[in-house]
ROFI-497084 format. One line per field, with one value per residue (C-alpha): residue in three letters; z, y, x. Coordinates in pm, 1 decimal. Each point is the difference from the previous one (the first is absolute). Layout:
<sites>
resn <- c(ala,...);
c3 <- c(Z,...);
c2 <- c(Y,...);
c1 <- c(X,...);
</sites>
This chain:
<sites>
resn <- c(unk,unk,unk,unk,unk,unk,unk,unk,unk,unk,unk,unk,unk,unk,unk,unk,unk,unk,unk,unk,unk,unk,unk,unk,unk,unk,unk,unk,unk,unk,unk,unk,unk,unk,unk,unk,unk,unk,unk,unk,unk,unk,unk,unk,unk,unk,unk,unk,unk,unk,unk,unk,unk,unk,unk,unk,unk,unk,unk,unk,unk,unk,unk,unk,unk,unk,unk,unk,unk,unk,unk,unk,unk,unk,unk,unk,unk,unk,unk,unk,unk,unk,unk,unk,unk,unk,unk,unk,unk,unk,unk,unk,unk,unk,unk,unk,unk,unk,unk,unk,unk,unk,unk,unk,unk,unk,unk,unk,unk,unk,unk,unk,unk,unk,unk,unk,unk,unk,unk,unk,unk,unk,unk,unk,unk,unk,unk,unk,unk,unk,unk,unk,unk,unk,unk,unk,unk,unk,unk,unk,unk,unk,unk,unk,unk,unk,unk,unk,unk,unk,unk,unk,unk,unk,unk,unk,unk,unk,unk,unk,unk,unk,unk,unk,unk,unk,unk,unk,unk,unk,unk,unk,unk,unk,unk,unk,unk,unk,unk,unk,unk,unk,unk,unk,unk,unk,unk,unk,unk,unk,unk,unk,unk,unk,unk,unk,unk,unk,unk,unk,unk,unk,unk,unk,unk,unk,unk,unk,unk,unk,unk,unk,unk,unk,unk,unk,unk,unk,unk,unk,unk,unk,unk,unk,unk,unk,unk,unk,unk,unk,unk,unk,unk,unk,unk,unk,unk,unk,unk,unk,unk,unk,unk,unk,unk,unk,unk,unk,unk,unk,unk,unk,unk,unk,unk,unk,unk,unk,unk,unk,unk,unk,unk,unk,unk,unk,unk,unk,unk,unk,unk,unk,unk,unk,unk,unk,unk,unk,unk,unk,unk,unk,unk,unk,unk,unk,unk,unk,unk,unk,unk,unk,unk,unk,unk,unk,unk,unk,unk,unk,unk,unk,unk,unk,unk,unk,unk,unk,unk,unk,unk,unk,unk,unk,unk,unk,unk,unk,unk,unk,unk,unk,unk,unk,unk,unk,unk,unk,unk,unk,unk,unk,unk,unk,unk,unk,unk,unk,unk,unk,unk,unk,unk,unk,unk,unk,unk,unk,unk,unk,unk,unk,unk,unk,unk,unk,unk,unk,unk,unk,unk,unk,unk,unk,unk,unk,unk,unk,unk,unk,unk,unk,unk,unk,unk,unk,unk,unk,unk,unk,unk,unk,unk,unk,unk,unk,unk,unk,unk,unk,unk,unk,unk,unk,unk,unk,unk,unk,unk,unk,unk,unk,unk,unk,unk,unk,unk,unk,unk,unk,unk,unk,unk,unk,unk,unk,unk,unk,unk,unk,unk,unk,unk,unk,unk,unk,unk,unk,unk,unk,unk,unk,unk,unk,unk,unk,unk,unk,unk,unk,unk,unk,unk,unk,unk,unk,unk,unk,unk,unk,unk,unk,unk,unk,unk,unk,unk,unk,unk,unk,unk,unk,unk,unk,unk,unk,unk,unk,unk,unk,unk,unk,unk,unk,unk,unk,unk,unk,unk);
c3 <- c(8535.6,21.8,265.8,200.2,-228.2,4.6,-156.2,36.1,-212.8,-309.0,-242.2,-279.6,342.7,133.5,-359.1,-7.4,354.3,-108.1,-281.0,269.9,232.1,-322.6,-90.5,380.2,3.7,-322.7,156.1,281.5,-113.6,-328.8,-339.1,14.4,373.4,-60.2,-190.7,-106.3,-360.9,-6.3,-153.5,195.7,333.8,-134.5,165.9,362.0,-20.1,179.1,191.0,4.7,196.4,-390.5,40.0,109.1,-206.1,55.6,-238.5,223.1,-13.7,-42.0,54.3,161.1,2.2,267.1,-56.9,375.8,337.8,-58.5,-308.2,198.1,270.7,-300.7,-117.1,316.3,98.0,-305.1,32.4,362.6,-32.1,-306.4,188.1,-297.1,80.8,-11.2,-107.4,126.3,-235.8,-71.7,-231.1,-8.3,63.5,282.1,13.4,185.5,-178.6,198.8,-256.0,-143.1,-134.9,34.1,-308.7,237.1,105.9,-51.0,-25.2,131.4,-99.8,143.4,-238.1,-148.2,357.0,-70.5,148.2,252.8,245.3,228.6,55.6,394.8,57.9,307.7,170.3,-252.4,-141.5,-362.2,-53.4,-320.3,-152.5,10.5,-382.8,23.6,-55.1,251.8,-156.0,-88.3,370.2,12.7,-334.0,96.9,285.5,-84.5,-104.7,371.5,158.6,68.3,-94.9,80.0,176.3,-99.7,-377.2,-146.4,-310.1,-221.0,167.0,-333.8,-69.6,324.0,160.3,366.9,16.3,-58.1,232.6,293.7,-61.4,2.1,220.2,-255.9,112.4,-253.1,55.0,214.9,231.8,200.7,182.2,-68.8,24.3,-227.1,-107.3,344.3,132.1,-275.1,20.5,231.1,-100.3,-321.0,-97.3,-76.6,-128.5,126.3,-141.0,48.6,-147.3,337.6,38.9,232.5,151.1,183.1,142.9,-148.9,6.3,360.3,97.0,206.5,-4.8,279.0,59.1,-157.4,-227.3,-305.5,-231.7,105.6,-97.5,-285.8,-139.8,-165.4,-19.7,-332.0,-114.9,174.4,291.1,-249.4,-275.8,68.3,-202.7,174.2,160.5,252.2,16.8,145.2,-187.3,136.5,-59.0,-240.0,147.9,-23.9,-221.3,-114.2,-110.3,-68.3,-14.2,-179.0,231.6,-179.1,135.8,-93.6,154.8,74.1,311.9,119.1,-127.0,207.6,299.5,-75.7,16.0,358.7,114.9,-108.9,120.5,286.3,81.9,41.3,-357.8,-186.1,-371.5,-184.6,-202.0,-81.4,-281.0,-108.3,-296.1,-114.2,-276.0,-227.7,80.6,-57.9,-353.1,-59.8,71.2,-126.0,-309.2,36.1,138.6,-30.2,351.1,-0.4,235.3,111.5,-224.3,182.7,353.0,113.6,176.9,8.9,252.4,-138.9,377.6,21.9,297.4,37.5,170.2,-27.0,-164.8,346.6,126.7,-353.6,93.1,332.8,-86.4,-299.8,168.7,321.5,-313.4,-231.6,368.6,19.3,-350.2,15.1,254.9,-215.5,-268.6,-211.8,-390.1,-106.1,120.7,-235.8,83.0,-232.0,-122.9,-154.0,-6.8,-316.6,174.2,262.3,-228.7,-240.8,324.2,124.3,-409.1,-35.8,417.5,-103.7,-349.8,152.5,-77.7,-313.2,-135.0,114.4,-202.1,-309.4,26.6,218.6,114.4,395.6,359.0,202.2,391.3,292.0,263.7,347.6,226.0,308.7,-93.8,202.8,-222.6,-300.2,-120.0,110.6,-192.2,-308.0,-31.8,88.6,-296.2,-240.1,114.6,-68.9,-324.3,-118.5,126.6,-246.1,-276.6,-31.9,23.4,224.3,27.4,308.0,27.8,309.6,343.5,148.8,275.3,174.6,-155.3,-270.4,-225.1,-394.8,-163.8,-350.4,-108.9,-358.6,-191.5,-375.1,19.9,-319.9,224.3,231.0,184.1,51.2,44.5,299.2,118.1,66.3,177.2,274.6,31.2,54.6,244.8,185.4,16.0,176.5,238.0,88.8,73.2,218.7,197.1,13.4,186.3,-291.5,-142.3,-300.5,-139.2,-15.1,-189.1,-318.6,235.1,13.0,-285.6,-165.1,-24.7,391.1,130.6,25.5,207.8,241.1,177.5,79.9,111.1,218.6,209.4,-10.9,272.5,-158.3,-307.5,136.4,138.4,-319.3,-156.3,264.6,-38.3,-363.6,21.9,206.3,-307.3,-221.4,131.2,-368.9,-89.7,-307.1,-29.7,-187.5,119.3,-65.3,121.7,330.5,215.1,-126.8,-164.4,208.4,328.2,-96.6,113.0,-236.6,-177.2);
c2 <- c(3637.9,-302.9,-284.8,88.7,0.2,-250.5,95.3,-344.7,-154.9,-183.9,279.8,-12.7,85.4,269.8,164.7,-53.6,153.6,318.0,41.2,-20.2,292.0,207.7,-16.7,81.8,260.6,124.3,-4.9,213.2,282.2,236.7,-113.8,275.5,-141.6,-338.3,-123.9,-340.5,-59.2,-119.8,302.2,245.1,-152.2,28.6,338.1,-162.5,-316.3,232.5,323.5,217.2,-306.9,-188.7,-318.5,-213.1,28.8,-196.9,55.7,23.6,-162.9,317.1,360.6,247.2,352.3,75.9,356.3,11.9,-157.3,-180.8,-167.2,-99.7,-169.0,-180.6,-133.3,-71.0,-156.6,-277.1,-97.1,-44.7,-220.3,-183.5,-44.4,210.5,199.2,405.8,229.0,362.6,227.6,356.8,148.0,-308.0,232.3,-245.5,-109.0,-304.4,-206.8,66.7,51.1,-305.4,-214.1,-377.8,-198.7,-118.8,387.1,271.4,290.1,325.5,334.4,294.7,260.3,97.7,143.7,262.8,298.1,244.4,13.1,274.4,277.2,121.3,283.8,87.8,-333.6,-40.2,-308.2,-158.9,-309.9,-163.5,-334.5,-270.3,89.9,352.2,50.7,100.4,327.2,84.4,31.9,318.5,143.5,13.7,185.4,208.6,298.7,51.1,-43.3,-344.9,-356.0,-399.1,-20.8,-358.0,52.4,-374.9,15.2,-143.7,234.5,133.5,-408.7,-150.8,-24.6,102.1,-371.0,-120.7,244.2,-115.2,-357.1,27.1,286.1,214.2,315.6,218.2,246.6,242.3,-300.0,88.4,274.9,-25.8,-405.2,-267.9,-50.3,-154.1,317.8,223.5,-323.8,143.0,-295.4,-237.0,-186.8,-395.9,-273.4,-340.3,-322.3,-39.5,269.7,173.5,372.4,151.4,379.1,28.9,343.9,348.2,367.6,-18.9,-2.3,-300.7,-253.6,-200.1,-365.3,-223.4,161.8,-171.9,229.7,-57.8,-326.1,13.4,270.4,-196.5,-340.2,-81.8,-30.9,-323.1,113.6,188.1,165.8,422.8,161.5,368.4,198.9,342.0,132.4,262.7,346.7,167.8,439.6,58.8,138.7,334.3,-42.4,-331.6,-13.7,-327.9,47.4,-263.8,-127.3,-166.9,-285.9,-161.8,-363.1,-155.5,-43.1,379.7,86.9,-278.5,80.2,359.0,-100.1,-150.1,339.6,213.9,-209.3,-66.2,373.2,36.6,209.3,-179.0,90.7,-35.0,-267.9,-160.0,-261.3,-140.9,-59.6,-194.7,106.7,-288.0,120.1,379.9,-39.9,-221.0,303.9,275.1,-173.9,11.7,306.2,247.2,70.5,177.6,-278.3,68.5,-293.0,22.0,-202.9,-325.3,90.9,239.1,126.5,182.9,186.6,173.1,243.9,204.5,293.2,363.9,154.3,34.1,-335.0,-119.7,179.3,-92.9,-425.4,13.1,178.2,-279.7,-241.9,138.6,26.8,-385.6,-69.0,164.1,-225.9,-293.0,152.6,125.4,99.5,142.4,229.5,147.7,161.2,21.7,399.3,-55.8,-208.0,-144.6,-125.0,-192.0,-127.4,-130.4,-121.4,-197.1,-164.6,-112.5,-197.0,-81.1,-167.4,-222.8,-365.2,167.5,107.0,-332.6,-165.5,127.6,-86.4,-369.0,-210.9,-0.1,-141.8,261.0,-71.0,150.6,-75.5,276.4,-33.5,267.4,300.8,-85.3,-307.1,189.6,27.8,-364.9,-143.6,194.6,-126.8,-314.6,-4.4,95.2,-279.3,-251.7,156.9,-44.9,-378.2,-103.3,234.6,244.2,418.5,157.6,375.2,116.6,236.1,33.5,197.6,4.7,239.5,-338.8,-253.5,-156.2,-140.2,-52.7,-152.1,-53.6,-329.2,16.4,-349.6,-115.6,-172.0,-210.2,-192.0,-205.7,-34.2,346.1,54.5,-346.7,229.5,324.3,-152.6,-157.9,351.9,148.7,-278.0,69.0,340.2,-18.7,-242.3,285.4,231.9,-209.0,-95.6,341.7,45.8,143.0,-209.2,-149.3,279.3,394.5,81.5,-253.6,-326.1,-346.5,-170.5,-240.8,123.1,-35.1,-240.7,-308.6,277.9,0.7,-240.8,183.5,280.5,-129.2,-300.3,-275.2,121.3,349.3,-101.3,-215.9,287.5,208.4,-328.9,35.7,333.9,-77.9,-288.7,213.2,196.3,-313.4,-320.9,-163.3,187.5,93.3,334.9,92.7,-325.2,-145.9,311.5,153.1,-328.7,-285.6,-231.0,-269.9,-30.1,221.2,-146.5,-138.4,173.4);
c1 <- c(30370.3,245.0,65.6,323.5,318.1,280.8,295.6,129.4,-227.7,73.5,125.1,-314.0,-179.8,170.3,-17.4,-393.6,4.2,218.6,-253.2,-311.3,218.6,20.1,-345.1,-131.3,207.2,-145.9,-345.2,175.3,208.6,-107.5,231.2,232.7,89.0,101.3,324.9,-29.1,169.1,340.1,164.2,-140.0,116.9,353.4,56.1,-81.4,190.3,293.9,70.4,317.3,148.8,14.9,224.9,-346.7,-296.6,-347.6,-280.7,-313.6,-341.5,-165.6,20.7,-275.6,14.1,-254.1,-121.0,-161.6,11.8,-270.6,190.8,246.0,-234.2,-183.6,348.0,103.3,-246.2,-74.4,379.7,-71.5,-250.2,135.7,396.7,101.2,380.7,-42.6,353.2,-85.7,173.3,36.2,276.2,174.8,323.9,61.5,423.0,-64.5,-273.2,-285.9,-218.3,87.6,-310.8,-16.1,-162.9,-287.5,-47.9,-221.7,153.8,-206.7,151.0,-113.0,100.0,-330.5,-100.4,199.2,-171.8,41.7,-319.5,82.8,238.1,-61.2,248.9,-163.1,71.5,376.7,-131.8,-69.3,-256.7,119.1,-51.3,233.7,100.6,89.4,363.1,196.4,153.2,-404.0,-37.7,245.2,-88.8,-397.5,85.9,348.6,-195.7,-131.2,366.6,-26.0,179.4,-8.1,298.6,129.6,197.7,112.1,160.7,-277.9,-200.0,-112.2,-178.9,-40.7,-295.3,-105.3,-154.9,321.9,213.5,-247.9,60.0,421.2,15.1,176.8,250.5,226.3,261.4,-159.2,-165.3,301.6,-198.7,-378.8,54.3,-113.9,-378.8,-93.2,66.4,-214.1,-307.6,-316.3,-259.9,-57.0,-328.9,107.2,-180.4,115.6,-31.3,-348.1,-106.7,-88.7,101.2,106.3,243.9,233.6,104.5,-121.0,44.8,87.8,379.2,-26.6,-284.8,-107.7,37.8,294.5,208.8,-176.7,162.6,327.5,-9.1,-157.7,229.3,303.8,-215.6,97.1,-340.3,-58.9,-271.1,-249.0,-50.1,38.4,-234.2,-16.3,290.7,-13.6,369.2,143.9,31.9,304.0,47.3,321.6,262.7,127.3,297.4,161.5,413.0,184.6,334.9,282.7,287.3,305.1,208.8,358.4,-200.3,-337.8,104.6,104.5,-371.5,-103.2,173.1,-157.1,-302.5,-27.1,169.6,-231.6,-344.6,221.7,46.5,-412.3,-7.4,-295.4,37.0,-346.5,214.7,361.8,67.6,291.4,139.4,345.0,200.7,-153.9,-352.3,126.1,144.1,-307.7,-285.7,233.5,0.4,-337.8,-144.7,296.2,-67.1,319.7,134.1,400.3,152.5,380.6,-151.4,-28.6,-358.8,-270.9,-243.8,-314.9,-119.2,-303.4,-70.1,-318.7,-158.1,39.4,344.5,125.2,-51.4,115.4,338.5,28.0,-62.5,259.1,248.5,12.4,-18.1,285.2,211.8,-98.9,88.9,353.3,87.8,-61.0,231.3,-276.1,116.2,-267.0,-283.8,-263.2,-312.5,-294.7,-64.3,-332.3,-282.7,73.7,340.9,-174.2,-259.2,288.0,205.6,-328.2,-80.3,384.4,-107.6,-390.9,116.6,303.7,-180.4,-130.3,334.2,193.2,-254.0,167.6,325.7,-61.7,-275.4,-22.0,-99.1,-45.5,58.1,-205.9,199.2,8.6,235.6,99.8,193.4,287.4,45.9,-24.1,381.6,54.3,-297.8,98.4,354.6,-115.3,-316.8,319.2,209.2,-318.5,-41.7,415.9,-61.8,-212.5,115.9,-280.9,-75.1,-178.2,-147.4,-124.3,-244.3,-249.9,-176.5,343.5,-211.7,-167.5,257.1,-216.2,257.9,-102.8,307.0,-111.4,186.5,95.5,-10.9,-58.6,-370.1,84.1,289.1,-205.5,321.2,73.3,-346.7,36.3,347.1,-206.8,-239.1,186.8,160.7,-285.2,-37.1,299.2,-55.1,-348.3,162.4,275.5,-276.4,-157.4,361.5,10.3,-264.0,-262.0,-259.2,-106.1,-210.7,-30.4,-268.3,-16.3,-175.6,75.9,-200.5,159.0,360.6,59.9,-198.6,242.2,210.2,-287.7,155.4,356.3,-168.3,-262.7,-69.1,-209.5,-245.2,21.4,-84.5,-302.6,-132.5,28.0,-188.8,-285.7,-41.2,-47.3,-196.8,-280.9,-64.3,29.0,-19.0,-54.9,337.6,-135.4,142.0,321.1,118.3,338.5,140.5,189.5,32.2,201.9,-223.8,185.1,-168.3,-317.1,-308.5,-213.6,-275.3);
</sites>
C-alpha cells in the first residue's frame, strides 16, 4: 500500500498515484467487483440528474459488508473521496462521482436475508430494490409501504440515504417512517447498527439522522423496514378540474376536513395529455387538472371516505368524477402516474423540481411556478404528492441550447425559492445533492447550517464522503 495521496501534486504524479489506488484495490475486491477501464465507467459518470457528469477513479461493487469496510477503509487511510451509490435513479446528483473518487456501488448485495412475519419486518441488503421488498412478501398479505416511482430500479440503499416517499407516503409516511435499523460502514471501515426489530431503540435517535444523510455519514450496507398488512380493498378514483388551482384549493379541503386518503397526486393538463399519450390511462382530456385519490379499507369505509370527498370536490367546481370498476382500471390509472418522468422523456428533456410547500399555499405557489415559467419562455407539466404538497414541476427545455438549457435552470431556481417563501422547503423526497446546495443558504442560516456541518463532520472529519455535495462549497470547512 501507498504513502498518503495528494491530489495536488504535479499531474504525471497524481496519474502514477491513480494507477497505485487501482492496483490496491485490485488486491482488495475479486475482478468482477472492481471497474477500472475507461469505457466501462461510462455508465457511472452520471445519475438520472444527467446535465453533470464526472468519470470516477474507480468503481467497487462490494458484494458484502465486509467489502465495503475493506474499501472504506484503504480510501480512509489513503485521503481517497468515496460516492455511495445505488440505482443511480437519484434527480439531484447525489450519486455524482468526482474524478479523484471511488465510487462504491452496492447493487451486487442484492439479497433478501430475512422475512419475519411474526415481528412485520424484512432484513434486506442495501441493493434490494425497493418494489422486491413488497413482491417477496405480497403472497402472505403484506407490502413495503413507501412506493417512489423508480421503485421498479432504485435501491433501498439509496431510498435510506434521500429519505425517499411516493404517492401513498401520504398515509404510511416516507421511508423514515417504514426504517427499524440499518448496518453502516463509516469511513474507516468500522461497522457498526443502529436500531433493529424493535419499534423504538434506546439512546439518540441514530437512525433518524442517518436516514436522509445523503450518503455522506456512512456507507448502509443492511436495512430492517417495516412490513405493513394490505388493506382490505384499495379504489383510486379520477377528479377533473377547469384549473390547477380549484384542484389545489381541493386539496387542502379535504386533508383539512381530517379525511386521510391513502394518496392524492396532481396532475396539470400538460402532464395529463403527456401520460395519456402514454399509458392510455383513460385520463379525462377536456380539464385543466387532475386528481388521481386513493382511499382504502373495507367497501363501506371506501363509500363513506369518497362520498365526504366527492361533497368536497363539488364545492371546488369539480368536472369530472370517475371511479375505477376493475383492477385493471386502477392498475392502468396508477402506470399513466408511475411513468410521468418516463413519458415526458419522450417528447422533451427535463429538470424535475422537488420543491414542498404547505397545502394552504398550494394554489398560490402553482400560479406563481406558471408565471416563472411564461417569464423566461418555457413549459412546464406538473405532476406530484399533491396529498403532503411535494411539488414536481417538470421544466421542459431543449438540452442542445445551452441557453435554454441556462433559462430552465434559473426557473427551476426560482421556483425552489417560492417554495421556500412559502413556507415549504427545499426538498420532498429527491435530497439536496448537487442541484440544491447553493440554495442552502436561502433556506437555512448560517448557524443552522454549521450545525448540519458538525453533525457531518462527526461521521467524517476528513470529508471524504460524497463530498462537494449538500452544503455550499463556499464556507465549508476544509477537508
Amino acid at each position: 500500500m501507498s504513502d498518503t495521496i495528494s491530489f495536488l501534486a504535479p499531474r504525471a504524479d497524481v496519474l502514477a498515484r491513480r494507477r497505485q489506488i487501482v492496483a490496491d484495490l485490485i488486491d482488495l475486491l475479486p475482478p468482477e467487483c472492481l471497474v477500472h477501464e475507461a469505457r466501462e465507467l461510462m455508465p457511472f459518470e452520471t445519475d438520472a440528474f444527467v446535465s453533470y457528469r464526472r468519470m470516477p477513479l474507480a468503481v467497487a461493487l462490494p458484494r458484502t459488508t465486509a467489502e465495503v469496510a475493506a474499501v472504506m477503509k484503504y480510501c480512509h487511510r489513503y485521503g481517497v473521496p468515496v460516492v455511495p451509490r445505488g440505482a443511480g435513479t437519484s434527480l439531484s446528483g447525489g450519486a455524482i462521482p468526482q474524478e479523484d473518487a471511488v465510487v462504491i456501488c452496492v447493487s451486487k448485495m442484492n439479497r433478501i436475508l430475512e422475512i419475519d412475519l411474526a415481528n412485520r419486518v424484512a432484513v434486506v441488503e442495501a441493493g434490494v430494490t425497493n418494489l422486491n421488498i413488497s413482491e417477496s412478501v405480497s403472497a402472505d398479505g403484506f407490502f413495503y409501504a413507501p412506493d417512489p416511482s423508480s421503485q421498479l430500479a432504485c435501491t433501498i440503499g439509496g431510498n435510506i440515504g434521500m429519505n425517499s416517499g411516493g404517492a401513498h407516503c401520504l398515509k404510511y409516511g416516507v421511508t423514515t417512517n417504514n426504517l427499524l435499523g440499518v448496518k453502516m460502514v463509516l469511513t474507516d471501515g468500522t461497522v457498526i447498527d443502529f436500531g433493529g426489530k424493535a419499534l423504538d431503540a434506546g439512546g439518540y435517535d441514530l437512525l433518524g439522522l442517518v436516514c436522509g444523510h445523503e450518503g455522506q455519514l456512512g456507507i448502509v450496507t443492511e436495512a430492517t423496514v417495516r412490513l405493513i398488512a394490505k388493506p382490505e380493498g384499495a379504489r383510486p378514483v379520477l377528479f377533473g378540474f377547469d384549473t390547477s388551482e380549484e384542484a389545489g384549493s381541493c386539496v387542502a379541503d379535504i386533508i383539512a376536513s381530517g379525511i386521510i386518503p391513502v394518496a392524492i397526486e396532481f396532475m396539470d393538463k400538460p402532464a395529463i395529455e403527456i401520460c395519456e399519450a402514454f399509458a392510455k390511462a383513460g385520463y379525462p382530456l377536456d380539464v385543466g387538472a387532475l386528481l388521481i385519490v386513493e382511499v382504502e379499507g373495507s367497501e363501506a369505509e371506501m363509500d363513506d371516505m369518497l362520498k365526504s370527498i366527492v361533497e368536497i370536490a363539488r364545492k371546488h367546481g369539480v368536472k369530472t368524477v370517475r371511479e375505477c370498476q376493475s383492477a385493471t382500471e386502477a392498475a392502468l390509472i396508477w402506470k399513466g402516474r408511475k411513468s410521468a418522468f418516463g413519458a415526458t422523456g419522450r417528447i422533451a428533456d427535463y429538470i424535475c423540481m422537488d420543491g414542498t410547500v404547505p397545502l394552504s399555499q398550494l394554489s398560490y405557489v402553482l400560479t406563481k411556478t406558471s408565471e416563472i415559467i411564461d417569464s423566461y419562455g418555457l413549459r412546464v407539466a406538473n405532476v406530484f404528492h399533491a396529498g403532503d404538497g411535494n411539488m414536481h414541476p417538470l421544466i421542459l427545455f431543449n438540452a442542445n441550447d445551452p441557453e435554454d438549457a441556462a433559462r430552465a435552470e434559473a426557473a427551476g431556481m426560482e421556483i425552489l425559492k417560492l417554495c421556500v417563501d412559502a413556507g415549504g422547503c427545499l426538498t420532498g423526497e429527491h435530497g439536496v445533492g448537487i442541484e440544491k446546495r447553493d440554495l442552502m443558504r436561502h433556506q437555512y442560516s448560517e448557524a443552522d447550517l454549521e450545525q448540519q456541518m458538525a453533525a457531518r463532520a462527526a461521521f467524517d472529519p476528513a470529508w471524504l464522503l460524497n463530498p462537494s455535495k449538500v452544503f455550499p462549497l463556499e464556507g465549508r470547512p476544509a477537508a
